[in-house]
VMD Tcl script that draws the C-alpha trace (Angstrom):
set ca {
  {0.00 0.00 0.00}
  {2.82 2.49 0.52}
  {4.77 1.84 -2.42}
  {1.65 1.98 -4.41}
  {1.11 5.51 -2.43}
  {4.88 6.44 -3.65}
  {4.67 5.28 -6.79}
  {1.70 7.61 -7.19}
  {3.28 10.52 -5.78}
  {6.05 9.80 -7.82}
  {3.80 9.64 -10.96}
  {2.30 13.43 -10.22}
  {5.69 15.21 -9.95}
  {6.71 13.71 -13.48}
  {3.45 14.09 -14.52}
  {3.58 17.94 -13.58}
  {6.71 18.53 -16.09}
  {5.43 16.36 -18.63}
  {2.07 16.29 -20.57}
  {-0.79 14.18 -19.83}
  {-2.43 11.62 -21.27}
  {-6.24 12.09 -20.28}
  {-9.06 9.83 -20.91}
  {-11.23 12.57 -21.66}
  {-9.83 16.02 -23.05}
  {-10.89 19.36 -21.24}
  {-12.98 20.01 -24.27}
  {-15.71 17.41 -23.01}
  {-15.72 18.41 -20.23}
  {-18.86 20.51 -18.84}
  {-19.28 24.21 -19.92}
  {-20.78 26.74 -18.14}
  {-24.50 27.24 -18.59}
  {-24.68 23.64 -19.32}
  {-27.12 21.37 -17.12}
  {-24.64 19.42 -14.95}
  {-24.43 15.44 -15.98}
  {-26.37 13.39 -13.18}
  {-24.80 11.06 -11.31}
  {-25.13 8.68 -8.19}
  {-22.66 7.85 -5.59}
  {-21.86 6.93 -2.46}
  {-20.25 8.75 0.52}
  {-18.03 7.97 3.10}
  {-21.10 6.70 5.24}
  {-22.31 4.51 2.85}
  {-25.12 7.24 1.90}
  {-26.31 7.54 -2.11}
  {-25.69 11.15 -3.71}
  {-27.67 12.28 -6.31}
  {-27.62 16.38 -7.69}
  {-31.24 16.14 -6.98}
  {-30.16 16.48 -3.32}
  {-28.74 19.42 -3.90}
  {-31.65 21.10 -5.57}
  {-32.14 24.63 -5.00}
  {-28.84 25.49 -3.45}
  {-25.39 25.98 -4.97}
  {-22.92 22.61 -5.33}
  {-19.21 22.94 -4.47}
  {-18.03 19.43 -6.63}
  {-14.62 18.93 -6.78}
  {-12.57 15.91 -7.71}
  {-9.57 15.78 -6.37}
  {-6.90 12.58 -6.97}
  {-6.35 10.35 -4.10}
  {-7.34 10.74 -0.25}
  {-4.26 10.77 2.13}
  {-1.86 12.75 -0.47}
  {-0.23 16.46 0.31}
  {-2.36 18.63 -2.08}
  {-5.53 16.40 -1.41}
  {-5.38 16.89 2.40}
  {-4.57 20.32 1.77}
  {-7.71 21.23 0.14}
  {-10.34 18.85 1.77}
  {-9.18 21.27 4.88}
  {-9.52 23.70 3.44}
  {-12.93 23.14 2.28}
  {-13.33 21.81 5.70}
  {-12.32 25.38 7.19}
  {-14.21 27.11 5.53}
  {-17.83 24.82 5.50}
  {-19.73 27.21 7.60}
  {-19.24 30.50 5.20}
  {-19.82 28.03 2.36}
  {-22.78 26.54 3.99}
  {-24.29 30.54 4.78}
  {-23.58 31.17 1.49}
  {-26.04 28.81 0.23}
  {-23.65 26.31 -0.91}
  {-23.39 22.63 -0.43}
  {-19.97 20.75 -0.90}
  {-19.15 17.34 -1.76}
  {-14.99 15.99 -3.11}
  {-15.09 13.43 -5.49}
  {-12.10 11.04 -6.30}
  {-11.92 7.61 -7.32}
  {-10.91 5.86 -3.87}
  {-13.37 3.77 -2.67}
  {-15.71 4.67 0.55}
  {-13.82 2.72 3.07}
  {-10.65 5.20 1.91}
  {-13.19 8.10 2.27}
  {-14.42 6.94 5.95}
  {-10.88 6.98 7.34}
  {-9.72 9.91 5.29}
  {-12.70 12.11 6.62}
  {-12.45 10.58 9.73}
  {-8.80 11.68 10.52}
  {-9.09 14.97 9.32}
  {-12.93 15.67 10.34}
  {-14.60 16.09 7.15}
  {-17.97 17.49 7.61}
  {-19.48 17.34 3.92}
  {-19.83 13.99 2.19}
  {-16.25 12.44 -0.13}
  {-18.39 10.43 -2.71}
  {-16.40 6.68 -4.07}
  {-16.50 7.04 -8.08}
  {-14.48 3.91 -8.21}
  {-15.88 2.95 -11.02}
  {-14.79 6.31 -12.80}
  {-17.79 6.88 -14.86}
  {-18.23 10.17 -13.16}
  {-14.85 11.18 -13.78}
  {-15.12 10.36 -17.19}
  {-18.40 12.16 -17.68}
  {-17.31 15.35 -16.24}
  {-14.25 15.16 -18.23}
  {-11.67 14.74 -15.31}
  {-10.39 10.96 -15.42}
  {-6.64 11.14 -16.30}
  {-4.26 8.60 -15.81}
  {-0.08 8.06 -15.61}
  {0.55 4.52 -16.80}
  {-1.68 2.01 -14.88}
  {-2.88 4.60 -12.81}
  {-6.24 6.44 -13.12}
  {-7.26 9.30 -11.17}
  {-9.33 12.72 -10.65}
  {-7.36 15.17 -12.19}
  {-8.48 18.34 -9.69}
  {-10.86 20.14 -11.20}
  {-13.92 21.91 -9.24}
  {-17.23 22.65 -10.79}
  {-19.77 25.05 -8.86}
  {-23.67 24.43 -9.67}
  {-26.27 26.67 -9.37}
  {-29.26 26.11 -7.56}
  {-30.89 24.84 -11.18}
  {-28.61 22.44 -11.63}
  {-26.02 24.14 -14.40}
  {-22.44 24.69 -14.53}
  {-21.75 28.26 -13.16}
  {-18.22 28.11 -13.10}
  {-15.04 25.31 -13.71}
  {-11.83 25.47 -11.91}
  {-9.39 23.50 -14.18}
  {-6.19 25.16 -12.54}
  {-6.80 24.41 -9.14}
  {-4.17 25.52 -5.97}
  {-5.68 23.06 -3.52}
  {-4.99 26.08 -0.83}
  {-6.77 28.98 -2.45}
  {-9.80 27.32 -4.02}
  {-12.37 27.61 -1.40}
  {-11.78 30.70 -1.14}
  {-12.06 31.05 -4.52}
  {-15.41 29.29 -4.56}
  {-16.86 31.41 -1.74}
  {-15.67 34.77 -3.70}
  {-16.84 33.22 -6.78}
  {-20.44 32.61 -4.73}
  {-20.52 36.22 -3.98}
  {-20.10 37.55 -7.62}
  {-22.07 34.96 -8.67}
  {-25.17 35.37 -6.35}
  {-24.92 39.19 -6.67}
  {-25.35 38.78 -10.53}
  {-28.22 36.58 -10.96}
}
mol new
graphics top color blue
foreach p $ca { graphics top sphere $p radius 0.5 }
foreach p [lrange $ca 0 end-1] q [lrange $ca 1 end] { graphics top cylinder $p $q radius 0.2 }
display resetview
């Protein structure tokens, strides 16, 4: 399990200096205005997500790569942090990666996670939003965020996200966002 956490590491830092090879190119991914693709998935408590949960309030998804790793820890704090100003804001957050939900339960578990990490292990998510990448044999979320309006379409999509900043990004992003419509 560590090596295979290493060798995944490893595979990010290359990957950052050289180009990817993605499953599914940025161009199919979502666009703004777009109705967001449906989807169903579990959380970290075994619960079923649907977007039809989310109905009438903004959705904070975001996909991140691999629970326990640097920049993913980094931003489910984050997100974490910052729930309540999200949360007054209208907004409901869930991370999406590929892990599967007993991963989620003791990733949100250490670190407290009060929104639910939804298990695409199948990656048909990731592929329909566009996001499933992959480094040799391994597949992943590349981290990508995607905040959803209260009618269920794309409002904005983070494709060049610092796993420190983009809550806050989000929440500023709310603001503008709200003010406008």
């Amino acid at each position: 399990m560590r090596r295979n956490v290493l060798l995944f590491l490893l595979s990010l830092f290359v990957g950052a200096a050289t180009p990817a090879f993605a499953a599914d190119t940025p161009a199919n991914m979502p666009q703004v205005g777009q109705v967001a693709p449906d989807f169903r998935l579990q959380d970290q408590n075994g619960h079923w997500h649907t977007p039809a949960d989310h109905k009438g309030r903004w959705l904070v998804m975001y996909f991140y790569p691999k629970d326990f790793t640097v920049g993913c820890t980094t931003q489910v704090c984050t997100f974490r942090d910052d729930i309540a100003k999200l949360r007054k804001a209208g907004a409901d957050v869930v991370g999406v990666s590929l892990d599967n939900v007993k991963s989620h339960q003791e990733f949100a578990e250490k670190y407290h996670v009060p929104f639910p990490l939804l298990s695409d292990a199948d990656s048909k998510v990731a592929s329909t939003y566009g996001v499933l990448t992959s480094h040799g044999d391994m597949h992943y979320a590349k981290r990508t965020t995607f905040l959803i309006d209260p009618n269920g379409k794309i409002a904005k999509v983070y494709t060049d996200v610092d796993p420190e900043k983009n809550s806050s990004q989000v929440l500023a992003d709310l603001g503008t966002l709200k003010a406008s419509s």
